[in-house]
N, C-alpha and C positions, 0 to 999 in steps of 0.2 A: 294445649297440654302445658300445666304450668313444670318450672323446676323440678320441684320436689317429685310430682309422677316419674318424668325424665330420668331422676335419680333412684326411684324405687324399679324402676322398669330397665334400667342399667345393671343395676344392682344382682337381677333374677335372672339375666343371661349368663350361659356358660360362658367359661375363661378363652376359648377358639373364637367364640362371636363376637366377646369384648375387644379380642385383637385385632380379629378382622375389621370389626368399625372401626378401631384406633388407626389401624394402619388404611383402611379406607379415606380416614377423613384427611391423614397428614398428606395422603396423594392428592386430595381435592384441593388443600391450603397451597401446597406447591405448585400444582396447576396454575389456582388463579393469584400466584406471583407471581409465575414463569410470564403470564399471559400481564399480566398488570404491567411488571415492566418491559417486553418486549413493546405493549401499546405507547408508553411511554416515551418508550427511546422512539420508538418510530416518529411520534412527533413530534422528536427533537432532530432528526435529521431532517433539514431541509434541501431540499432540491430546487438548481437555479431551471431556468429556460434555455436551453441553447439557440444561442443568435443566427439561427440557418439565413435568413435573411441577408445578413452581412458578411456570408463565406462568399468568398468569389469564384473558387475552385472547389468544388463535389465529386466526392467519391461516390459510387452507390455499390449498393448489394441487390442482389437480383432478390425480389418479391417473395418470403416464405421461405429464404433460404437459411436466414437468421433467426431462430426461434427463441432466445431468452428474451424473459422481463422485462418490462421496464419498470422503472421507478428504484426502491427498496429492498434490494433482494436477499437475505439471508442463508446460509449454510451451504456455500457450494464448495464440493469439494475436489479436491485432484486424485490423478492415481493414484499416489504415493500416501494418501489420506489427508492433505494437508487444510484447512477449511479457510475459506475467503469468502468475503461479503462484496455483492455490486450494485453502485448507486449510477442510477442514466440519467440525464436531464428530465426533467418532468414533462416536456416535450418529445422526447424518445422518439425517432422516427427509424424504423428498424430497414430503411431503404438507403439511408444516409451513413455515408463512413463518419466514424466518428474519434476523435484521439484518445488513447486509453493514458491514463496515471496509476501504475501499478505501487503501492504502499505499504512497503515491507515492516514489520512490527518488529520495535526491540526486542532484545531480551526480559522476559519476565511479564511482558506482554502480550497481548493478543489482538486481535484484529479490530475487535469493538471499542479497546482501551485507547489505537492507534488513532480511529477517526475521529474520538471524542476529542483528542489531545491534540493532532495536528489544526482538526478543522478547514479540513480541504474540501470539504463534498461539497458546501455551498459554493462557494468561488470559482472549482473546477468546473461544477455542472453546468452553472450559468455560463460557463466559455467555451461549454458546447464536451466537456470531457466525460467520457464512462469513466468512474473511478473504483480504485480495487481493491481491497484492504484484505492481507494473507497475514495468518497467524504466523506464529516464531515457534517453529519447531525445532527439536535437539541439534545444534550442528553435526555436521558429519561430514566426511571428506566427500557428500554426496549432495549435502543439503540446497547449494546452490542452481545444482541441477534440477533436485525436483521444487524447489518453487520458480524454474523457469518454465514447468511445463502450466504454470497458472497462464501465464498472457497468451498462449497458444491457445488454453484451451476458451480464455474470453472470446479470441479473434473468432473461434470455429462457433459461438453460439452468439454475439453481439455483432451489430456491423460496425467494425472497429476497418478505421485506416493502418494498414501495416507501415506505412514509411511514417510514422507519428505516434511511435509506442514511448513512453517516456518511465522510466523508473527512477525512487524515489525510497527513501529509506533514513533510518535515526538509528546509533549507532550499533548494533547489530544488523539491523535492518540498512542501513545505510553501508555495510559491507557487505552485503546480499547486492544489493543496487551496482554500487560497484564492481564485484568480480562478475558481474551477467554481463558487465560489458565489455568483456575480454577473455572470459569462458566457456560463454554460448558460439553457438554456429551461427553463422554470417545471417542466417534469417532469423533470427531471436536476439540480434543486439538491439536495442533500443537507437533511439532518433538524440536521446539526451539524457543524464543523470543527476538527480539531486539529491548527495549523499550528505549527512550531519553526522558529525562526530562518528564517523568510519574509525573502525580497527584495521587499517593497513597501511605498513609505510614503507619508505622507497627500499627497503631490504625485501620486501615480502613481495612488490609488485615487479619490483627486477625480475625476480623467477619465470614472469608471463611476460610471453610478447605479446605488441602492443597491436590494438586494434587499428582497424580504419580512422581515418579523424573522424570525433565523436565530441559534441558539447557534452562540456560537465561543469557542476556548480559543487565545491566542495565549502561545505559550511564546517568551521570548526572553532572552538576555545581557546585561545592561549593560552586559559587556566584549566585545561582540561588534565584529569588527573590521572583517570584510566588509561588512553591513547595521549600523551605527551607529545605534542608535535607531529602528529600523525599526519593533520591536515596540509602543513607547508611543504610535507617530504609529497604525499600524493599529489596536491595537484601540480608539484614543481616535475613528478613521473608523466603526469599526463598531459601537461605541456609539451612535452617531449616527443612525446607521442606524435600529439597532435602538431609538432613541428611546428610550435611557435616560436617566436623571438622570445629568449632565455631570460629577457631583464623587462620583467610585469611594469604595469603602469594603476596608476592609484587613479579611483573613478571617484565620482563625488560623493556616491551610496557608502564610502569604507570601505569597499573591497577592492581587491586587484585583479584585473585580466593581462594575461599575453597576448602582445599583441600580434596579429598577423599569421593566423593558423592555418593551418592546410584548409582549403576546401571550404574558407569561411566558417569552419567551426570557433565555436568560444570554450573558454577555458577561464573560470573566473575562480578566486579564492575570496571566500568572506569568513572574516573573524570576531567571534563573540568572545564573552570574558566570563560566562557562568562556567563552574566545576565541571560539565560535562555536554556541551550544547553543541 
């Protein structure tokens, strides 16, 4: 059928059918976008191999008891409706505990925007980590709560190691990271924390007592314009905590750790010079 039929044959249908294929067709274009770039993205995340071979101590999960995915996994969500993506080694062995890296999304952000921009899945996965990427929903005097019920709910459907839960966050998301570990109940704190450019400082974390000793790595800005100094007042608070020796020591990487923490935990402070990192 050439054009011009097309268009005479167009032309002779009523105004309800022209609409319906109008709007028929702009659902199929959407479609095969939706479907073009999710193909796409998909393979742009790459997934490493986890090094089962060279763990020396194994966890396991009892056979069938752990029913999620492996690989890629899209749109999962929490009670509370919040949506997270999971990426497993591409070796995934759903018998084997595994460490979780849970990745809180800034502000104005989402989950898909987090993993393109951090670029943790490859690096993580090959070192044997489920990795978790939760969207940033509205704060609320509640909000920490319910993106804490995400790692609970990976544990009940990946075979995740509970004592190697690690959170991890940029600045919003990186105050999510942080108050989980001093919010949560004693079996939802994480194993370690990697907060960047956090919004909390020693006036705001006074208010909470302080957890068990807990590794934390605070990355933050000197030039940081939002949180001014947020990062030296916090981990000078979680030092504290962690009942280390008060007067840090300068390591060869630029950063500083306290030395000599409870419980052999670490406590390190790293400082960058961008507006907000």
């Amino acid at each position: 059928m050439t054009g011009a039929e097309i268009k005479i044959l167009f032309s002779s249908l009523s105004l309800k059918t022209k609409i319906f294929l109008l709007f028929f067709l702009v659902c199929v274009v959407l479609i095969a976008v939706t479907y073009s770039f999710n193909s796409r993205f998909d393979n742009a995340v790459q997934l490493g191999s986890a090094p089962y071979l060279d763990w020396k101590e194994v966890k396991h999960c009892s056979a069938n008891s752990r029913l999620g995915d492996k690989g890629v996994i899209y749109g999962e969500e929490s009670p509370s409706g919040i949506k997270f993506n999971v990426r497993t080694p591409e070796n995934y062995d759903a018998t084997i505990a595994h460490p979780l890296l849970m990745v809180f999304a800034p502000a104005k952000a989402n989950r898909s925007k987090t993993e393109v921009l951090t670029e943790l899945t490859f690096p993580a996965t090959q070192a044997g980590f489920v990795v978790a990427y939760a969207d940033h929903p509205p704060l609320s005097a509640t909000t920490s709560l319910e993106l804490a019920e995400i790692p609970r709910m990976i544990i009940n459907k990946w075979c995740i190691d509970e004592s190697r839960v690690f959170y991890s966050g940029h600045s919003d998301g990186g105050s999510v990271a942080m108050a989980l570990g001093f919010m949560s109940d004693d079996n939802a704190i994480p194993a370690a924390i990697v907060s960047s450019a956090a919004g909390l400082n020693f006036r705001e974390l006074y208010e909470h007592v302080c957890p068990s000793p807990l590794s934390v790595m605070v990355i933050h800005s000197a030039n940081d314009r939002l949180f001014p100094g947020f990062g030296v007042e916090s981990s000078g608070w979680w030092a504290a905590c962690n009942d280390c020796d008060p007067i840090p020591e300068k390591r060869a990487d630029g950063c500083i750790s306290y030395p000599n923490c409870a419980q052999n935990v670490r406590t390190l402070y790293c400082e960058g010079q961008q507006p907000h990192s």
